[in-house]
C-alpha positions in Angstrom: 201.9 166.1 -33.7 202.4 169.7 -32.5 205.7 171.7 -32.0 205.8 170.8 -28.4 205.6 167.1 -29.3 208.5 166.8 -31.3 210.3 168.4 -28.9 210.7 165.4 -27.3 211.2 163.4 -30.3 215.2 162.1 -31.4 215.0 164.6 -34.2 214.2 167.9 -32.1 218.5 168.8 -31.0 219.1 171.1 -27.3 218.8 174.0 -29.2 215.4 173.8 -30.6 213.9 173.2 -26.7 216.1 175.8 -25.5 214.8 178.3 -28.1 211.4 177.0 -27.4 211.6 177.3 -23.6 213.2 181.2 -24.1 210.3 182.1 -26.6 206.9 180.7 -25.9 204.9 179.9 -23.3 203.6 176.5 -23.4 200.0 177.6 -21.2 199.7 180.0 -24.0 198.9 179.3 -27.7 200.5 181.6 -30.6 198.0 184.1 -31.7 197.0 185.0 -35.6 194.3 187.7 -35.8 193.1 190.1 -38.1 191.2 193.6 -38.2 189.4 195.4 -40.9 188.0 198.9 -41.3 184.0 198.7 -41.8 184.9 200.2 -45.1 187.2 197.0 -46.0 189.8 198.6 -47.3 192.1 198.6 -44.2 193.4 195.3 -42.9 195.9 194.8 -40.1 197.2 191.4 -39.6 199.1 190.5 -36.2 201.5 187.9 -36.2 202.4 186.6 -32.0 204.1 183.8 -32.3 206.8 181.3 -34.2 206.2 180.7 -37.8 204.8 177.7 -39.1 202.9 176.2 -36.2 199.5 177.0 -34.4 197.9 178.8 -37.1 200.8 181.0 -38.2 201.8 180.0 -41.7 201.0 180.5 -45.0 197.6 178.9 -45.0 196.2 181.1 -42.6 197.7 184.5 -44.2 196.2 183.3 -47.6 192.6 182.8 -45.7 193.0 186.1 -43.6 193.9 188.0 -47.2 190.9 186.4 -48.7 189.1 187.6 -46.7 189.8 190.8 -47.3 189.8 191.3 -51.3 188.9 195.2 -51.3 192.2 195.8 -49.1 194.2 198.9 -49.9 196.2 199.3 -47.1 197.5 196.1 -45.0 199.5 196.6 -41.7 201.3 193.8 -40.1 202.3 193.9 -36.5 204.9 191.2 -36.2 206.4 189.9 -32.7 207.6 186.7 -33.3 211.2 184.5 -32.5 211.0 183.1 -36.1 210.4 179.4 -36.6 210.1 177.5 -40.4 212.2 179.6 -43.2 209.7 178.0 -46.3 206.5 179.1 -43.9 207.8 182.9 -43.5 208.8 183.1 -47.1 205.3 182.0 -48.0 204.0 184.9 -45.8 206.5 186.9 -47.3 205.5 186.2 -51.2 201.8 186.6 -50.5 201.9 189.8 -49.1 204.3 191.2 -51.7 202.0 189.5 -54.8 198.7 192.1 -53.1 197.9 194.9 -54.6 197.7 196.6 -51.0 200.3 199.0 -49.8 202.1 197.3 -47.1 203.2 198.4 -43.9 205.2 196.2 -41.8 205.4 196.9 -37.7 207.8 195.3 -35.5 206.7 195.7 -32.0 209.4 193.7 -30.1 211.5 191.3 -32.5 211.5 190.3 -35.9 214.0 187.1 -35.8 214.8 184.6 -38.6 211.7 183.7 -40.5 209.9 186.5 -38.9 212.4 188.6 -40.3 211.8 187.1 -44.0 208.0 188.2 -43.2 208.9 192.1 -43.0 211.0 192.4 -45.9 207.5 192.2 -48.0 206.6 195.9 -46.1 206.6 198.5 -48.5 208.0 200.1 -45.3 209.7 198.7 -42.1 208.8 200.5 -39.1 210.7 199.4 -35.4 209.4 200.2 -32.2 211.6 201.9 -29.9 213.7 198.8 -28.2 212.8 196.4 -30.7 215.1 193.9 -32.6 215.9 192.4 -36.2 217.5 189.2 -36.6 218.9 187.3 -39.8 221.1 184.3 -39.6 221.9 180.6 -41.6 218.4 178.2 -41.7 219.3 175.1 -40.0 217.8 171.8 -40.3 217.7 168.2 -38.5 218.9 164.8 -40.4 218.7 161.4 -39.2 220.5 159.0 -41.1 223.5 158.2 -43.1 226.7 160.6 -44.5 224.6 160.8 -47.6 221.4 162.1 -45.8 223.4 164.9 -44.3 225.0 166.0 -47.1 221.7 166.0 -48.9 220.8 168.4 -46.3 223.8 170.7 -46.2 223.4 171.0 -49.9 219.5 172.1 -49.4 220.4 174.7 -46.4 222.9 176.2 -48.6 220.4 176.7 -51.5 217.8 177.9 -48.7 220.6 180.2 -47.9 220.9 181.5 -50.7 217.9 182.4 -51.3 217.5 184.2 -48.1 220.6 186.5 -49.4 218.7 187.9 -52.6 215.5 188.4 -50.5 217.5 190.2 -48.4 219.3 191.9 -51.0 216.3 192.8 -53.1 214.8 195.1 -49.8 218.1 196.3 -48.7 220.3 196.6 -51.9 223.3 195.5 -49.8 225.7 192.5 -52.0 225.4 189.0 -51.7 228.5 188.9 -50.1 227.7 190.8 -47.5 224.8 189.6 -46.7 226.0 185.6 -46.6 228.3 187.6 -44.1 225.8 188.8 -41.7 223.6 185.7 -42.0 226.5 183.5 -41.2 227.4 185.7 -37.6 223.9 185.7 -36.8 223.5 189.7 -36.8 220.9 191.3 -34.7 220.2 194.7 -35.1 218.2 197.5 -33.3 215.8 200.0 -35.2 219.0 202.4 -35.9 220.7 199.9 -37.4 218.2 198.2 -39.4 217.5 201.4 -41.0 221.4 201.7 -41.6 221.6 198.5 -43.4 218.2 199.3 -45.0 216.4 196.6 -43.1 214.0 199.3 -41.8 212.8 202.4 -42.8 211.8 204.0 -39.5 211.7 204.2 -35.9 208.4 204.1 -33.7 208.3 206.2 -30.3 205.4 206.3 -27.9 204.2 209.4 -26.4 203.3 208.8 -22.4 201.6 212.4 -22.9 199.2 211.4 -25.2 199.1 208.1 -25.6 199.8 208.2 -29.5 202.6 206.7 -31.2 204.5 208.6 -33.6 207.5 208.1 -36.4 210.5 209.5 -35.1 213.1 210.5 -38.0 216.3 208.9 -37.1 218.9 210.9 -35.1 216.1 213.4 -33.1 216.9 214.1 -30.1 213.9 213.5 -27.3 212.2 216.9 -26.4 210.0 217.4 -23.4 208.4 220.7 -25.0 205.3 220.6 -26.9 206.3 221.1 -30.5 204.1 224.0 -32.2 205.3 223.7 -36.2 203.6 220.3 -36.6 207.0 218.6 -37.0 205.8 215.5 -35.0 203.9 213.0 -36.6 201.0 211.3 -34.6 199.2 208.3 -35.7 195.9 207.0 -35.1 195.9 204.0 -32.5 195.0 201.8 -35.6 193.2 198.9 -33.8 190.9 200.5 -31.3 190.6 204.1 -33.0 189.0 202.0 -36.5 185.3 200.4 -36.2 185.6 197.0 -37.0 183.9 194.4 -38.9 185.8 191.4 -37.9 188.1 190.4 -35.6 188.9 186.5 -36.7 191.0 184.7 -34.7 192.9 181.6 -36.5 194.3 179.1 -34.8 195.4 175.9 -35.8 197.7 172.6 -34.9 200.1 172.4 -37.9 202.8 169.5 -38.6 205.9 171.1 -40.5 208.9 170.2 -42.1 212.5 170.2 -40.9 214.2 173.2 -41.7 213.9 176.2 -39.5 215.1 179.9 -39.7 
């Protein structure tokens, strides 16, 4: 059964279709690709799409890294609305057990489990415009008083678990954290780096088509800079020959509780 299936099933609630309708496109299938150097030693993994369905889960990320075992660097481009909390923190704890340096990339939004995802970059950089997310899991129970408080009790633990990954990256307390989970807190680059969420911010140049890391607080200047103090960087997909370009894509049937 795929995503879109159990949509219409008595155990998918208004919100999951009407966070499904706002963030995918059903004539378009969640891409999971990957891209190394010729050298092997520079992966970049891109990550479209919700967590834990069509190809973008833990299974895939394991494969893709396997792929891949000569990997010093890793950049992951993330753009996803979240999706299954135990799928992203499985994508989270393999690429935080490689031996790579990894860079995480947010190019439009980082929400929920896609949020879990980045806090295994070695540094969080955020596009200009882009947004973080981090709020409660939730699940779905169908049954009796003692079903649902079976799964209250198991969102709470998930919960707290969420808290001391977040803590771990950010260094913030529990008690803030269960704070900013609980009021669902969405944050832009400025204040992801704030709250240590993010470590910088990512500002194209129309002039030259480059991207660049802009320290937080510059102010924009039309005038060339002559002292070096901006910081290109290399259009990492097309400016790297490439060996592969691996496409993985598959139906997946998950389990009920979603971030």
């Amino acid at each position: 059964m795929k995503f879109s299936q159990w949509l219409n099933t008595a155990k998918a609630s208004d919100r999951h279709r009407e966070a499904f309708r706002i963030w995918s496109n059903s004539n378009r299938t969640p891409e999971f690709r990957t891209a190394l150097n010729s050298a092997g030693d520079d992966l970049e993994i891109q990550i479209l799409g919700p967590i834990g369905w069509d190809g973008v889960d833990g299974e895939s990320l394991a494969l893709a890294l396997n792929r891949a075992p000569l990997a010093r660097s890793i950049r992951v481009l993330i753009n996803s609305p979240g999706g299954i909390a135990f799928e992203g923190e499985a994508m989270r704890a393999l690429l935080a057990r490689h031996s790579a340096t990894v860079t995480v990339e947010v190019l439009a939004v980082a929400a929920s489990a896609a949020s879990i995802v980045a806090m295994a970059g070695n540094r969080i950089e955020m596009h200009v415009g882009a947004q973080m997310m981090i709020h409660q899991a939730s699940g779905c129970t169908w049954g009796t008083a003692d079903d649902h408080e079976s799964q209250a009790r198991a969102l709470r633990s998930l919960d707290a678990g969420l808290v001391q990954i977040y803590a771990d990256r950010t260094g913030r307390k529990p008690a803030e954290l269960e704070a900013m989970l609980k009021a669902e807190t969405w944050m832009s680059p400025e204040e992801a780096i704030k709250l240590g969420f993010a470590d910088a911010v990512l500002r194209s140049d129309p002039k030259s088509n480059a991207t660049r890391v802009a320290p937080l607080g510059e102010e924009e200047d039309d005038e060339d800079d002559s002292d070096g103090g901006e910081m290109p960087t290399e259009n990492r997909v097309a400016a790297k020959p490439m060996q592969a370009l691996i496409q993985l894509n598959k139906s997946a049937v998950k389990g009920a509780f979603w971030s």
